[in-house]
N, C-alpha and C positions, 0 to 999 in steps of 0.2 A: 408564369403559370404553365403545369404541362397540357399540351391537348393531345388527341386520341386521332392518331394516325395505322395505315393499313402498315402490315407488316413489311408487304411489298416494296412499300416508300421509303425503306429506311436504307439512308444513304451511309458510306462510311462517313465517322467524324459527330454521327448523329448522338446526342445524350438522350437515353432513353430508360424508359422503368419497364418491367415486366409483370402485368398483371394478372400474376398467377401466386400461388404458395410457394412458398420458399422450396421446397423439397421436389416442385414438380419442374424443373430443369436443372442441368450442370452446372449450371455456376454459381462463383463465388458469394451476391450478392444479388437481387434483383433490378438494382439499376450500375448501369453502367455507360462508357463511352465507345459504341460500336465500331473498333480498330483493324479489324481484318474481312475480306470474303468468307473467309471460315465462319468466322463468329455471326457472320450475318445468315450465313448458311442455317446455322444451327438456330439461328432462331429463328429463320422460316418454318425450319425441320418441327416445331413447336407444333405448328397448326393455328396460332392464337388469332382471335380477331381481331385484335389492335394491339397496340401498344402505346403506353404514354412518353411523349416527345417532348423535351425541353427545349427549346430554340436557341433561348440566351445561354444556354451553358455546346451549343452546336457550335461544329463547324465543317467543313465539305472536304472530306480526305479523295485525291484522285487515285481509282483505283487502278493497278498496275500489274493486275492479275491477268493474266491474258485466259479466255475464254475457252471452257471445255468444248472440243469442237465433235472428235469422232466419239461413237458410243465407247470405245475403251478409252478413251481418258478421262468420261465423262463416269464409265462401274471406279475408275481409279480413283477420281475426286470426293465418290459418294463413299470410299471405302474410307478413304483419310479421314473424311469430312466422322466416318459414325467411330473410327477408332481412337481421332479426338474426343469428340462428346464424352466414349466411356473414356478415357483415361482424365477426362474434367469433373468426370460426375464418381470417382475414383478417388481422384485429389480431395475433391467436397465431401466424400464419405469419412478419408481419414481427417479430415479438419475437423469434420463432428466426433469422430471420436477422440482425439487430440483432447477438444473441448471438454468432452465428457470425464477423460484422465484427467484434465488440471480441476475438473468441477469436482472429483471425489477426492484428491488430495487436497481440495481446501474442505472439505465435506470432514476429513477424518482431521486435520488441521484443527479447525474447530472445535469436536468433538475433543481432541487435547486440550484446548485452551479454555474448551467451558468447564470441565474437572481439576485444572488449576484453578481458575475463578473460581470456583465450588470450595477449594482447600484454603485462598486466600482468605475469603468470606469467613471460614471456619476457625480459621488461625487469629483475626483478628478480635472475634469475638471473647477468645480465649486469652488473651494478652494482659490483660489488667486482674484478672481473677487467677490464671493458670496460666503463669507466663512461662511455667518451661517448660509444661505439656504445645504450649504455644512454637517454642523458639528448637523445640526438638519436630513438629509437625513442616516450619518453617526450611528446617535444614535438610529435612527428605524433601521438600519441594524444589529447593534452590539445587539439589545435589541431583535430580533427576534433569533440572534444565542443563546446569551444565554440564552433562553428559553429554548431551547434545548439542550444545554449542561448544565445547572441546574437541569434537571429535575432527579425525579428519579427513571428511567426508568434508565437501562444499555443503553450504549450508543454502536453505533456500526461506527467506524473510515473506511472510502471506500479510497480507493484510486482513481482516478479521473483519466481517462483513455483521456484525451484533453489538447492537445498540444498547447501550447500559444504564439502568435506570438512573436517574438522577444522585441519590440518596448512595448511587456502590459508584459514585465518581473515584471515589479515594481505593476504592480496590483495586479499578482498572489502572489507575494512575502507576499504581505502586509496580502490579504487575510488568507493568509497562515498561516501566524504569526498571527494573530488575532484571525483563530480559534484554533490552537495548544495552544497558551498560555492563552484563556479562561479555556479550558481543563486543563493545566497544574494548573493553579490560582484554579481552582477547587480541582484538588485532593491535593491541597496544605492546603485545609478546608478554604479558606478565602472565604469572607461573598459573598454576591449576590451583590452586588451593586461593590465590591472589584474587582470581576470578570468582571461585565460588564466594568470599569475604565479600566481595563488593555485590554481591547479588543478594547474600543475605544482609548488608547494611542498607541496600536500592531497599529490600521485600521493608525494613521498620524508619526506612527516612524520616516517614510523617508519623510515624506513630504519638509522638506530642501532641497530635493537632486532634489527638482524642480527648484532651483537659481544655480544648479551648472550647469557647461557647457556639454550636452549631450558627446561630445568628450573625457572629462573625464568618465565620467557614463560608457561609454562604451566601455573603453579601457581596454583592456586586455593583454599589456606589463606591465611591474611595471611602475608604477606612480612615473614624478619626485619630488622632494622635497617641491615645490612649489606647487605644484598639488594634491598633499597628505596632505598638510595643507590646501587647499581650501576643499578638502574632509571632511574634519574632520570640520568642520565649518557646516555644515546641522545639526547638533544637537537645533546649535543657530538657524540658518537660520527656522528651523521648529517652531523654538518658537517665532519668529518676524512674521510669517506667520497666527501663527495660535491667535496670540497677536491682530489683526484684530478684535476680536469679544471678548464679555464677556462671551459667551455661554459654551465655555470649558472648562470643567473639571481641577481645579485646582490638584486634583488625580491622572487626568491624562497624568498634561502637564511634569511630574519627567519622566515619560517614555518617550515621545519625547526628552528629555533632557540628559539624563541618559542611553542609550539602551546601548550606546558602552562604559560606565566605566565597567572597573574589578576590582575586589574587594583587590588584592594587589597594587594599583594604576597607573598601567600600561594606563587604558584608556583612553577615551576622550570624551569630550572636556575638564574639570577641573581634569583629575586625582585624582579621588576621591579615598576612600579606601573604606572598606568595612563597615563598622558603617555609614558612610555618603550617600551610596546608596540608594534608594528608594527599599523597598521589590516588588513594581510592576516592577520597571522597571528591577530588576534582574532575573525576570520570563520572561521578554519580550530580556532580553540580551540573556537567551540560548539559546530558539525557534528562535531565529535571527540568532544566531549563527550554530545552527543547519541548517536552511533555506539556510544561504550564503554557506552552505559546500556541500550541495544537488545541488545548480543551482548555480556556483560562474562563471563570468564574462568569462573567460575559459573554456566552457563546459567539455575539456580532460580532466579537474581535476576534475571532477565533483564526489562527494560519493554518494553510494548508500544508501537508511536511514540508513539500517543495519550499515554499513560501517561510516556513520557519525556520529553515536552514540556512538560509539567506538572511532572512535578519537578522539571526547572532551572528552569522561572521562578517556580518558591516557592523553589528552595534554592541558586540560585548567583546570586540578586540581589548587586551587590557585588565579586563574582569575573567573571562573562561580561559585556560589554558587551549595558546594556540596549535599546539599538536593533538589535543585531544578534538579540538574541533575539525581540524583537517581529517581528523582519521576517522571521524564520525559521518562525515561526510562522503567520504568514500565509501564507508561503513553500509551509509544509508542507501547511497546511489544518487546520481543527482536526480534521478525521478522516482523519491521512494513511494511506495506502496500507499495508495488512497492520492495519487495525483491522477488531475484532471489531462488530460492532453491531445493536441490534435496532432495526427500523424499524417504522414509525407505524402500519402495519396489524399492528403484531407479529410478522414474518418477520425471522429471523435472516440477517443477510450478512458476508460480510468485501470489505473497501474495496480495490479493483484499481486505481483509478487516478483522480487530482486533474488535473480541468480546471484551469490557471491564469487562464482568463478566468471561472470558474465555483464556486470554490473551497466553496459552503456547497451540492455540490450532486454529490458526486464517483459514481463508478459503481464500483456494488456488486453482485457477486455474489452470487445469493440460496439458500437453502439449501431444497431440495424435494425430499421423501423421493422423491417419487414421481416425478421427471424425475434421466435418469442426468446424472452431473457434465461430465459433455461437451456436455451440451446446454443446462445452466445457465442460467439466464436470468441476464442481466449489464446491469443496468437503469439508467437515467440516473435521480437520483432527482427534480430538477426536473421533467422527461418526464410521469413517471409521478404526481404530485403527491404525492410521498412525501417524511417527513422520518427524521431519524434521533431517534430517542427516546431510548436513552445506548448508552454503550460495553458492551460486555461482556468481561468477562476471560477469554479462549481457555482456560483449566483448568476455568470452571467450564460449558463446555460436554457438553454429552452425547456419549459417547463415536462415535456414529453422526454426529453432528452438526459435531467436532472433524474425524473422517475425512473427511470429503464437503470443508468451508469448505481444512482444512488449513491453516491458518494455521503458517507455516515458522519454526524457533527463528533461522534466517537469512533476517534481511529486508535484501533488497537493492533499489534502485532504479534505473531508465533513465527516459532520457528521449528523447523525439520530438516533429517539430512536429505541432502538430493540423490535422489534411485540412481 
């Protein structure tokens, strides 16, 4: 427990909080580890009546400053001492606005991904009634993402901070998959046209699972026998649906067909092996698989990316194609976007967004009782010479501390090029 010491007292080595507003001194944060005359300086220079003192996190630094003795060394010290402050309270200013730039490109980020959600939404309604007003609305969709993810400009992965109602699971799912495994079918080197096919096979994967019975869809005990075989029949059901019209993509009807085989024949609907798979639909079976491990029917079980990526590549060795998994992974980063993590000075953040030319170094959100969540600092961790020290699991956060990061049981991602 902190107690409430005079400014005066504060020795180096001392861990102390500042009990003031975030905005009303230089520094970075309100508590810190008081490591220099300077910095102690400067928080004399406050005026404050106390400060709050940690004991257990103290320890006694010998100072080795040798003492201002005549008045000019003493205007020299007060000169350093105030043209540190501003170049600290300089640093803090461009942190804030740093923060404020990564807050409005995820702001307009957003704003993209809720007017694709908007077109999803709309395209899907249209499928069974007006399926090639559907599958022509689908393909300006898929054609505008991958513009954007073709380009070659470094691309930068956000994480999508908007929780989606229960009932448009299957939208954002689909979304999801469709831009993951653009992305993916990219750094795979397949052509442009190769990319957009499998974006628009990801955008109708599930579209079968519009002839199954919502009751199944959304049940989340195990499925009986009978039930699990009507399940497993959306592969076909998506390709009598989308059989409707000529318009689609013979490229891209192996993915609707094909999402749920694995390559030692385990899958379905034909139990195929691995020579007889489609190379798209095996790019749209991880990102699926990935996707059903992030939001599965059961939210308790739900993994976090970090955590899903990890599981397929210990437990669908065999079943997923192992290149596509390795390259999905580097794809993602190993701390993709919507991961928990505590970093190297010990500050908790959750991961907002993977540089693709930067990937071991993505920009995190950082968690600071005392700066409100709007004002967040959103740090590059390369920048900052910070690393990530491990993951941490979103439950076993502190309930103030889950509030503020928010980590969303619906993780969705966009993408844009990087300025």
């Amino acid at each position: 427990m902190p107690v409430k010491i005079a400014p005066k007292d504060i020795k180096l080595g001392y861990a102390i909080k500042l009990p003031v507003g975030w905005m009303k001194h230089p520094f970075l944060t309100n508590k810190m580890v008081v490591s220099s005359p300077q910095q102690l300086r400067i928080i004399l220079s406050l005026e404050l009546d106390y400060v709050y003192f940690y004991p257990e996190r103290s320890s006694t630094i010998e100072d080795t400053e040798a003492p201002a003795k005549s008045a000019e060394s003493r205007i020299s010290q007060d000169l350093e001492d105030l043209q540190q402050r501003t170049q600290m309270q300089l640093d803090k200013t461009q942190r804030i606005e740093q923060a404020k730039a990564h807050r409005r490109e995820l702001q307009k980020t957003e704003k993209a991904f809720a007017q694709s959600m908007a077109q999803v939404r709309n395209l899907m309604t249209k499928v069974q009634g007006r399926p090639l007003n559907a599958i022509e609305d689908a393909s300006q969709l898929i054609s505008n993402l991958a513009d954007t993810i073709l380009s070659e400009d470094a691309l930068v992965l956000h994480l999508i901070s908007q929780a989606g109602k229960e009932q448009e699971s299957m939208y954002f799912h689909v979304l999801n998959v469709s831009i993951l495994a653009m992305m993916l079918a990219k750094n795979l080197k397949y052509s442009a046209d190769e990319v957009k096919w499998t974006g628009l096979g990801a955008m109708f994967h599930d579209i079968g699972k519009l002839k199954i019975p919502s009751q199944i869809l959304r049940k989340t005990t195990a499925l009986t026998t009978p039930e699990l075989n009507f399940l497993k029949l959306h592969p076909k059901l998506g390709l009598e649906l989308l059989g409707l019209t000529q318009q689609f993509p013979t490229e891209a009807k192996a993915i609707v067909e094909q999402h749920h085989e694995y390559l030692d024949g385990s899958g379905y609907p034909a139990a195929l092996k691995a020579g007889q798979i489609n190379k798209l639909a095996r790019v749209v079976a991880v990102v699926n698989e990935f996707d059903n491990l992030c939001h599965p029917l059961d939210m308790s079980q739900a993994r976090s990316p970090h955590h899903a990526l990890s599981v397929m590549y210990k437990t669908m060795k065999g079943k997923l194609g192992d290149l596509e998994m390795k390259v999905m992974i580097k794809m993602m980063g190993i701390y993709p976007p919507g991961t928990v993590v505590l970093l190297s000075d010990k500050r908790v953040g959750i991961v907002m967004a993977v540089n693709s030319d930067s990937m071991l170094y993505p920009n995190v959100l950082i968690y600071d009782a005392d700066v409100p969540r709007l004002e967040a600092a959103i740090v590059t961790l390369e920048a900052n010479k910070l690393s990530i020290e491990k993951v941490v699991k979103p439950k076993a956060l502190p309930p103030e501390v889950f509030a503020y990061l928010n980590p969303r049981a619906q993780v969705s991602y966009f993408v844009q090029q990087k300025n």
